[in-house]
VOLO-634697 format. One record per atom (N, C-alpha, C): x, y negated, z; residue in one letter. Coordinates in pm, whole numbers, plus 50000, padded with zeros to 5 digits. Atoms other than C-alpha are relative to their C-alpha. Example, Ala and Ser with C-alpha at 12.3 -4.5 7.8 and 13.67 -1.06 7.14 Angstrom:
<nodes>
500895011950000A
512305045050780A
500904988050000A
499185011949994S
513675010650714S
499234989150073S
</nodes>
This chain:
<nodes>
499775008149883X
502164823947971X
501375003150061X
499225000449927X
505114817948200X
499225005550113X
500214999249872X
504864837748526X
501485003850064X
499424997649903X
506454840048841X
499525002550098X
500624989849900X
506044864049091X
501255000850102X
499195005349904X
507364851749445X
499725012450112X
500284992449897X
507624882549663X
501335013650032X
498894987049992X
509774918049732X
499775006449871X
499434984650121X
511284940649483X
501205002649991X
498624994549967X
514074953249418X
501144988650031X
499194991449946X
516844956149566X
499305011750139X
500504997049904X
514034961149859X
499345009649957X
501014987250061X
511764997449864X
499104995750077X
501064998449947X
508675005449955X
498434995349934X
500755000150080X
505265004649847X
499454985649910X
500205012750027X
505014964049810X
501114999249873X
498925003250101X
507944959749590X
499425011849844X
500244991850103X
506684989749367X
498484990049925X
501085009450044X
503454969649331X
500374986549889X
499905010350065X
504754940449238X
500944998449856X
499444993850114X
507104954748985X
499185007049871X
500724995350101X
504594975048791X
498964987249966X
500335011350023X
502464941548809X
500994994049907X
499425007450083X
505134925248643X
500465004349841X
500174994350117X
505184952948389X
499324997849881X
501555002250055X
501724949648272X
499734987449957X
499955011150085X
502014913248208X
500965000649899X
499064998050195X
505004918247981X
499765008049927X
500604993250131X
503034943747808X
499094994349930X
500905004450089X
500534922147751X
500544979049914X
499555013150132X
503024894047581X
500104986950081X
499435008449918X
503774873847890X
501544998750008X
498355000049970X
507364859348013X
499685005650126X
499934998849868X
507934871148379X
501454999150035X
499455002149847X
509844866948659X
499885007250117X
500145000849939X
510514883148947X
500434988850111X
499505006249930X
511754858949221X
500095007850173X
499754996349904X
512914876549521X
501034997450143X
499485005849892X
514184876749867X
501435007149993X
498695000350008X
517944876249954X
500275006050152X
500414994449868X
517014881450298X
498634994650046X
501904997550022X
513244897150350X
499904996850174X
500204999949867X
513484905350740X
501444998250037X
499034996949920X
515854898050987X
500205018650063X
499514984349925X
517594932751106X
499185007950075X
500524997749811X
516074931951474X
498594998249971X
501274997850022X
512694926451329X
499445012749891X
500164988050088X
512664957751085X
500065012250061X
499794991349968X
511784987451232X
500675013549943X
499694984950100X
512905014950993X
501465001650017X
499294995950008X
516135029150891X
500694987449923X
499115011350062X
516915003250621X
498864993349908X
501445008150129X
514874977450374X
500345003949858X
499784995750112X
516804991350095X
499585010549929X
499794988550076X
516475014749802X
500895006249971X
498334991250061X
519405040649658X
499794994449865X
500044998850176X
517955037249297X
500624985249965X
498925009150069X
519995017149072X
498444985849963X
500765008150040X
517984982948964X
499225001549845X
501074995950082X
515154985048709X
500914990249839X
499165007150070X
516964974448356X
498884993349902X
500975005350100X
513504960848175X
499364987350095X
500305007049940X
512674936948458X
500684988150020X
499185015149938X
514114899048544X
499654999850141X
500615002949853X
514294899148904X
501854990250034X
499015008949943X
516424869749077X
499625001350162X
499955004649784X
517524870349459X
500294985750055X
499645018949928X
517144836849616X
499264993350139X
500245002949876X
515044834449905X
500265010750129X
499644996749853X
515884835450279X
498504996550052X
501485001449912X
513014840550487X
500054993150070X
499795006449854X
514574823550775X
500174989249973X
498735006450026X
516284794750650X
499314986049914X
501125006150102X
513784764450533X
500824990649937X
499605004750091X
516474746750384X
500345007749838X
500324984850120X
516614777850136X
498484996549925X
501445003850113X
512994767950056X
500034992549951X
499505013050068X
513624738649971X
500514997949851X
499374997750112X
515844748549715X
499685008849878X
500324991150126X
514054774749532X
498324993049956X
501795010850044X
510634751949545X
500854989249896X
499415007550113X
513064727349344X
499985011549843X
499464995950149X
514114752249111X
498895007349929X
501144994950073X
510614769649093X
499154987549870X
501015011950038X
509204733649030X
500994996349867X
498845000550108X
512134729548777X
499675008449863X
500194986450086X
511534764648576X
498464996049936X
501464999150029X
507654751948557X
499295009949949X
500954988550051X
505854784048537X
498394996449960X
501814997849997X
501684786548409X
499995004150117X
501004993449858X
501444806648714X
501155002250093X
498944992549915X
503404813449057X
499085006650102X
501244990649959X
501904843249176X
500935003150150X
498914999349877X
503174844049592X
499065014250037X
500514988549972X
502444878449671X
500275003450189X
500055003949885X
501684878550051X
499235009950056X
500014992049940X
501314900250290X
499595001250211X
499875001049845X
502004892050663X
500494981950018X
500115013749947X
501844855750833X
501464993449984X
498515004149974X
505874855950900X
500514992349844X
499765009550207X
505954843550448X
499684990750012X
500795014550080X
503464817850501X
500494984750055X
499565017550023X
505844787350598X
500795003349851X
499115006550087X
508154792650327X
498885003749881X
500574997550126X
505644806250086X
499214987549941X
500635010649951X
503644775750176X
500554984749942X
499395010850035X
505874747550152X
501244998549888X
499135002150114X
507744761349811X
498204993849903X
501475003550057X
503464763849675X
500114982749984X
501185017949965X
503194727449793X
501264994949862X
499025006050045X
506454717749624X
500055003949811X
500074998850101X
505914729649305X
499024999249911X
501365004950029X
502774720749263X
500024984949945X
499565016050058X
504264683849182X
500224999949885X
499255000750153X
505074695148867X
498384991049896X
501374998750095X
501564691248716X
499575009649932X
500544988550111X
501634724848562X
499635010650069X
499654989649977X
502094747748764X
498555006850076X
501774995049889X
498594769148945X
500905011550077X
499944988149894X
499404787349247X
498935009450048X
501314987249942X
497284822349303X
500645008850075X
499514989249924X
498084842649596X
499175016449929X
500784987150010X
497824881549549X
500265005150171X
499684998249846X
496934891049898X
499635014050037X
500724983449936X
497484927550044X
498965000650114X
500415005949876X
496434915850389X
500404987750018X
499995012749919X
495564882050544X
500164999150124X
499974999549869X
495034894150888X
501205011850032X
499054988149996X
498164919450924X
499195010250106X
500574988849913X
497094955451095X
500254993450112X
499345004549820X
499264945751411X
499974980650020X
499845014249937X
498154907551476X
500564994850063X
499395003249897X
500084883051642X
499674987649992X
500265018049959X
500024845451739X
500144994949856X
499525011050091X
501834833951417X
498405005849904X
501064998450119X
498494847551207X
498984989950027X
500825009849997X
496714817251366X
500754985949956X
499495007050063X
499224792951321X
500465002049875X
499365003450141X
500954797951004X
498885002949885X
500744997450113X
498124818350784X
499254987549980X
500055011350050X
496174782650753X
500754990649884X
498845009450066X
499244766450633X
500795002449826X
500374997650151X
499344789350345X
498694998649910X
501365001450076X
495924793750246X
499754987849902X
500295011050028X
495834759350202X
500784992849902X
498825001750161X
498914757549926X
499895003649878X
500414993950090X
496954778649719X
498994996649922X
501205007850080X
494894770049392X
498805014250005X
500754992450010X
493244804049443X
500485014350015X
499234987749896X
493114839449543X
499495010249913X
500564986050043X
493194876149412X
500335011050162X
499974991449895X
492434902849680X
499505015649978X
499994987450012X
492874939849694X
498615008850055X
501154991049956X
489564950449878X
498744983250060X
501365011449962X
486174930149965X
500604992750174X
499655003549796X
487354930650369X
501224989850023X
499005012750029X
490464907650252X
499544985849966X
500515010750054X
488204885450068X
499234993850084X
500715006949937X
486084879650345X
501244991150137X
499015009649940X
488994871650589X
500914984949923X
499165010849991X
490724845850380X
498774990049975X
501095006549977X
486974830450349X
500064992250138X
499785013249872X
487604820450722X
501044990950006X
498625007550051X
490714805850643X
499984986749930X
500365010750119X
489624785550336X
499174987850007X
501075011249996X
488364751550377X
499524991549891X
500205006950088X
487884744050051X
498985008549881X
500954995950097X
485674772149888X
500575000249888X
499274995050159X
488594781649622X
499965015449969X
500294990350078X
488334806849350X
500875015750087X
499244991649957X
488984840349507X
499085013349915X
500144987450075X
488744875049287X
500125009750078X
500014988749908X
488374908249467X
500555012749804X
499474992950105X
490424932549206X
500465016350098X
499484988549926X
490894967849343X
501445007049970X
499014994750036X
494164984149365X
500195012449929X
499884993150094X
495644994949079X
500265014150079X
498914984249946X
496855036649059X
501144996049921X
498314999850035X
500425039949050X
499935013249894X
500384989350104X
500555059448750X
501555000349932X
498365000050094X
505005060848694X
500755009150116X
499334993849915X
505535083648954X
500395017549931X
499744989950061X
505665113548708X
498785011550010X
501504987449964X
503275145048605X
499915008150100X
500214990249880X
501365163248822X
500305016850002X
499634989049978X
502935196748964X
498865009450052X
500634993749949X
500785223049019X
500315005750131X
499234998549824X
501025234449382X
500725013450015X
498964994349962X
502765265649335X
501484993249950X
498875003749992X
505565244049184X
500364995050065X
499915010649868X
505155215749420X
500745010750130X
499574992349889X
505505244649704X
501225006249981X
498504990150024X
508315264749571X
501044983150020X
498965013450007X
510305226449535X
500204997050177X
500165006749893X
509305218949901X
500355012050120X
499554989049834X
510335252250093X
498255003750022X
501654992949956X
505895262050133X
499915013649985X
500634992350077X
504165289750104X
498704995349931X
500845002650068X
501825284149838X
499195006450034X
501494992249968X
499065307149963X
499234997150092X
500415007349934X
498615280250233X
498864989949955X
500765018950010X
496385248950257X
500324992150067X
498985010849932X
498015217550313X
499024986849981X
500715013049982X
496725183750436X
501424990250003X
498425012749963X
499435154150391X
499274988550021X
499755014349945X
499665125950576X
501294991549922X
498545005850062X
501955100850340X
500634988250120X
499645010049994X
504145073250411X
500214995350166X
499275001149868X
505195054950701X
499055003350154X
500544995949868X
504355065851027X
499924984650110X
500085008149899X
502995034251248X
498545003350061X
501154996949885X
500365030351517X
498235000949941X
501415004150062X
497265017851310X
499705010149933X
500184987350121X
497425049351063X
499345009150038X
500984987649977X
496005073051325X
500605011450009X
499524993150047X
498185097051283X
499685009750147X
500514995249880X
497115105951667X
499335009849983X
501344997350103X
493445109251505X
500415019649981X
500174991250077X
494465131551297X
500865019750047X
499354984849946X
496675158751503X
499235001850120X
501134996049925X
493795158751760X
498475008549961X
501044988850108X
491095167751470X
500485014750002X
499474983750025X
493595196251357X
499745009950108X
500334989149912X
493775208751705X
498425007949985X
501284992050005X
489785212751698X
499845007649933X
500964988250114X
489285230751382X
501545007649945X
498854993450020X
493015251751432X
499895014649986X
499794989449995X
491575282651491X
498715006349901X
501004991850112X
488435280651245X
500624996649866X
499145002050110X
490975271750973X
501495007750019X
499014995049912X
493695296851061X
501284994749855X
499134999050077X
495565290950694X
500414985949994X
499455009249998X
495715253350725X
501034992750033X
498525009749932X
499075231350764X
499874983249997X
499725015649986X
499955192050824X
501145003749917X
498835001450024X
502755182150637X
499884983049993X
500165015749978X
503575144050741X
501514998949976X
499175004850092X
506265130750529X
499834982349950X
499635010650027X
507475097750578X
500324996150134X
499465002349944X
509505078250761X
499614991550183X
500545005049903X
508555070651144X
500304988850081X
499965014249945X
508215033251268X
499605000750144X
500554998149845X
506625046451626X
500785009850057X
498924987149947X
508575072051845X
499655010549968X
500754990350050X
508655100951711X
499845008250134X
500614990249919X
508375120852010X
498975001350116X
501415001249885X
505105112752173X
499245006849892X
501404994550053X
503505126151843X
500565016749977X
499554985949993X
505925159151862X
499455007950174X
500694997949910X
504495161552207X
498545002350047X
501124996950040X
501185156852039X
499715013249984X
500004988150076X
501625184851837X
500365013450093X
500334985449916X
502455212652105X
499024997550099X
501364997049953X
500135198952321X
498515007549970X
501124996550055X
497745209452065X
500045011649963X
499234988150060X
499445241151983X
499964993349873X
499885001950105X
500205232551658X
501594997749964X
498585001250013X
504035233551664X
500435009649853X
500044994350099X
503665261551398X
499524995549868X
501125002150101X
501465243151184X
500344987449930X
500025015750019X
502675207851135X
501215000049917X
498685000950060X
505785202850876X
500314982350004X
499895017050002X
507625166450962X
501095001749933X
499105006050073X
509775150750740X
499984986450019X
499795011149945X
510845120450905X
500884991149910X
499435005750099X
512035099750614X
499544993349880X
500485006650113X
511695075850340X
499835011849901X
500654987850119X
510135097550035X
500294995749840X
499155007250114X
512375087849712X
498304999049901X
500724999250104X
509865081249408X
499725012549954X
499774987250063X
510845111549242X
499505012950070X
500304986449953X
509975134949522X
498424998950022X
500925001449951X
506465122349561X
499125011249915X
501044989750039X
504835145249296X
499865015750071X
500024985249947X
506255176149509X
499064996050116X
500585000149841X
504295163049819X
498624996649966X
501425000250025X
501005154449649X
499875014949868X
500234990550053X
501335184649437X
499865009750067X
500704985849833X
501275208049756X
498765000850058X
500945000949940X
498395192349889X
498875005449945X
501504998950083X
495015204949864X
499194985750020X
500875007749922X
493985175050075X
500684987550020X
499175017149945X
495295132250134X
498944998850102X
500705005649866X
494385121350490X
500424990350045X
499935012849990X
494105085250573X
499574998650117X
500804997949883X
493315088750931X
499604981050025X
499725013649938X
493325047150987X
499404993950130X
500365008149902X
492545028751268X
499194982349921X
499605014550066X
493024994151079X
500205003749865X
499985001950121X
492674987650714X
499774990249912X
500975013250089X
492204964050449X
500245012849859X
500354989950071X
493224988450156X
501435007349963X
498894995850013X
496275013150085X
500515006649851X
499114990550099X
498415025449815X
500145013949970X
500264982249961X
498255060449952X
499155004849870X
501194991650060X
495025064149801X
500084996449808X
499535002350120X
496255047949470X
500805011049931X
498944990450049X
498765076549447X
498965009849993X
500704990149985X
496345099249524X
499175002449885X
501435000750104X
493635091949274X
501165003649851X
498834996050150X
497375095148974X
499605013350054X
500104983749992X
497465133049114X
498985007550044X
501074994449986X
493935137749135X
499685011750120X
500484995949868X
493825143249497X
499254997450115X
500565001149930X
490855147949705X
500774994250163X
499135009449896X
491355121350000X
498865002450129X
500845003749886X
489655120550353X
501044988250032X
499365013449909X
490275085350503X
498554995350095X
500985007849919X
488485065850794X
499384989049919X
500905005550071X
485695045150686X
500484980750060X
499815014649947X
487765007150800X
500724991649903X
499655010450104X
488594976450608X
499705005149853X
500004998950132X
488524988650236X
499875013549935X
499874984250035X
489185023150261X
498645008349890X
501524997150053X
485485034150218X
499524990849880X
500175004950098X
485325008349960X
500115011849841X
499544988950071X
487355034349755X
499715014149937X
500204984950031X
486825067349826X
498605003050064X
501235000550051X
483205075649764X
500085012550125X
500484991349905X
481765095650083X
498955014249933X
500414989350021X
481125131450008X
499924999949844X
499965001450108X
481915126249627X
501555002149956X
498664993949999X
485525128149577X
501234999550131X
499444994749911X
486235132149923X
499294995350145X
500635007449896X
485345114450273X
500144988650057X
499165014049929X
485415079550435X
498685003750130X
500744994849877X
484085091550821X
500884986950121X
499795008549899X
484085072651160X
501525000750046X
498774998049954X
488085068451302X
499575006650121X
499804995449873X
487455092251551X
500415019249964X
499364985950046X
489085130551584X
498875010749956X
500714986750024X
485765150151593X
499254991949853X
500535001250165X
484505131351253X
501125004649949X
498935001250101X
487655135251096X
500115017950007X
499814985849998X
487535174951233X
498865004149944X
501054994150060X
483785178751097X
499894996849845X
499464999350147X
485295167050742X
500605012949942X
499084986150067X
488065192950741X
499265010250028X
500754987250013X
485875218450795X
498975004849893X
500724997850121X
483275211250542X
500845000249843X
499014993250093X
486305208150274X
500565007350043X
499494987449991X
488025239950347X
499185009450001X
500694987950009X
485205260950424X
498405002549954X
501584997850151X
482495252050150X
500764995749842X
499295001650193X
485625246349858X
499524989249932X
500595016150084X
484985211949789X
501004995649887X
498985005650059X
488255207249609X
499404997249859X
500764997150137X
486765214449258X
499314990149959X
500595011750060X
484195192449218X
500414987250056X
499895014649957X
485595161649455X
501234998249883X
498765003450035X
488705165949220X
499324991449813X
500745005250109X
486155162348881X
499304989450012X
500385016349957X
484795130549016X
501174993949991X
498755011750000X
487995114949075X
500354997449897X
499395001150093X
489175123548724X
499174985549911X
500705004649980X
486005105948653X
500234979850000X
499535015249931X
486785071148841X
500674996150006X
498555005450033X
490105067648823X
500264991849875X
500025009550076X
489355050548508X
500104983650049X
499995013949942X
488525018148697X
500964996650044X
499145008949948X
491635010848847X
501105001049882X
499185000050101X
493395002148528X
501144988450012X
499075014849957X
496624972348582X
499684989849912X
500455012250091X
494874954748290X
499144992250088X
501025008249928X
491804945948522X
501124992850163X
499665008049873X
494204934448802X
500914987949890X
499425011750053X
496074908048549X
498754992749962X
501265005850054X
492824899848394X
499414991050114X
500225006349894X
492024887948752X
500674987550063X
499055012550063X
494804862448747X
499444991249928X
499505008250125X
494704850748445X
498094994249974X
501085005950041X
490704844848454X
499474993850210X
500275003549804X
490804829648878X
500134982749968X
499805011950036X
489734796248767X
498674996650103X
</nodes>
């Protein structure tokens, strides 16, 4: 088949673009053409909270990725719905995310849909974004409705674009793949010696970006509780902060825990990620809000026991009291977790389960989901 895959990747980072890249892998392993089709400009400036939307790493040299859409700019759609509808793909896969895509994603879908060939299947991370706003009532409709059908990352996605859908089209629930190109796993005295630790610690990481929905509150309020019946335990929260950072450094001595907490306020290259899940004994997903994360995708490659809150998808995942915990979003569940892993040695067997289950999220069964969404 011809595909095309309408969403971020490179030149842009972060965990969406990595997705959709190893997606596009996995079909050309299995004897597809691909396409990426990407944006030229993803966000305006003033709407991007971070440091930058870019990557350092040089562009991927086994991939086709073209820059051509403007997010802003609907005469820009216009023009790449011609040239999509032109190219006539089997499939244009609009990989969608947040409401602010769904005019142009929307009205290239509609436009290329004239061809007669072409089937549009959204892959949808989220329908309802964590942080809601007005445009998720107006615009999400306007996509939904461009689409010949849907693949979705967790059951709690599938039921939101159900309200959406007025037509009762084909929608697949495919769980997210593991990222499995991030390199072998370090044992944690290497991981620690790479990262400045002491290895004779126990470490809980918090990954990835620091925003409001993640909990990250949650989770330095737990620590305080169980700080002094865990005296060897550390935080290490590594990744780059989208909320101020100093209401949660204010957290942290409030709680005493100024000793205890290691921040690394920064994007986390590819390459360094095995040192930061190779330290851990422990992945903590504190969430507020969920539909389903990547985190735990990485987690399950370096066969690391995860506590996450039990919302949107999470608990879908990670199997309660089996290879790790999905507990209520609140600090004293999330503190009567860390206590039962640390001080009954759960690591061991939650880590022989995972090895276990991690079979199921293979990138064959997420193309297979595609390619059979009839």
């Amino acid at each position: 088949m011809k595909i095309i895959l309408l969403g971020t990747s490179w030149p842009y980072r972060g965990g969406l673009a990595t997705f959709n890249e190893r997606l596009a892998r996995q079909f050309m392993a299995e004897g597809h053409e691909v396409e990426i089709w990407t944006f030229t400009l993803q966000y305006p400036s003033f709407l991007f909270p971070g440091k930058t939307q870019y990557t350092s790493e040089p562009a991927p040299q086994d991939l086709r990725i073209r820059r051509c859409l403007n997010s802003c700019n609907p005469f820009n759609w216009l023009r790449v719905g011609r040239a999509v509808r032109k190219a006539a793909p089997d499939l244009l896969i609009c990989c969608y995310w947040m409401s602010f895509f769904a005019p142009s994603y929307g009205l290239i879908s509609r436009m290329v849909k004239r061809n007669g060939k072409t089937r549009c299947i959204a892959l949808v991370h989220n329908m309802i974004p964590h942080e809601p706003t007005i445009l998720d009532k107006l615009f999400a409709p306007y996509f939904v409705a461009s689409q010949d059908g849907f693949v979705a990352l967790s059951e709690s996605v599938v039921r939101d674009i159900d309200k959406l859908d007025k037509k009762d089209k084909p929608k697949t629930f495919s769980p997210h793949p593991i990222y499995d190109h991030y390199g072998e796993r370090m044992t944690k005295a290497e991981a620690c010696k790479a990262l400045g630790l002491d290895a004779k610690k126990e470490y809980m990481l918090f990954f990835g970006l620091v925003r409001a929905y993640k909990g990250l509150d949650l989770l330095l309020d737990a620590f305080g509780l169980v700080k002094e019946q865990l005296p060897d335990l550390q935080l290490v929260i590594a990744g780059e902060f989208y909320e101020d950072e100093e209401k949660y450094r204010a957290q942290i001595e409030a709680n005493g825990l100024t000793e205890r907490v290691i921040l690394r306020n920064e994007f986390i290259p590819d390459a360094d990620l095995r040192k930061y899940f190779g330290a851990a004994d422990l992945v903590v997903q504190p969430y507020k809000t969920a539909t389903q994360s990547g985190v735990t995708q990485v987690a399950f490659h370096f066969e690391k026991p995860m506590l996450v809150t039990n919302v949107g998808g999470l608990g879908e995942i990670v199997h309660d009291h089996k290879m790790g915990y999905a507990c209520a979003p609140a600090a004293e569940a999330i503190a009567d977790d860390l206590l039962d892993f640390f001080n009954k040695n759960r690591q061991a067997a939650f880590t022989e389960y995972l090895k276990q289950e991690k079979t199921k999220y293979a990138w064959s069964n997420m193309t297979r989901a595609f390619l059979n969404n009839k």
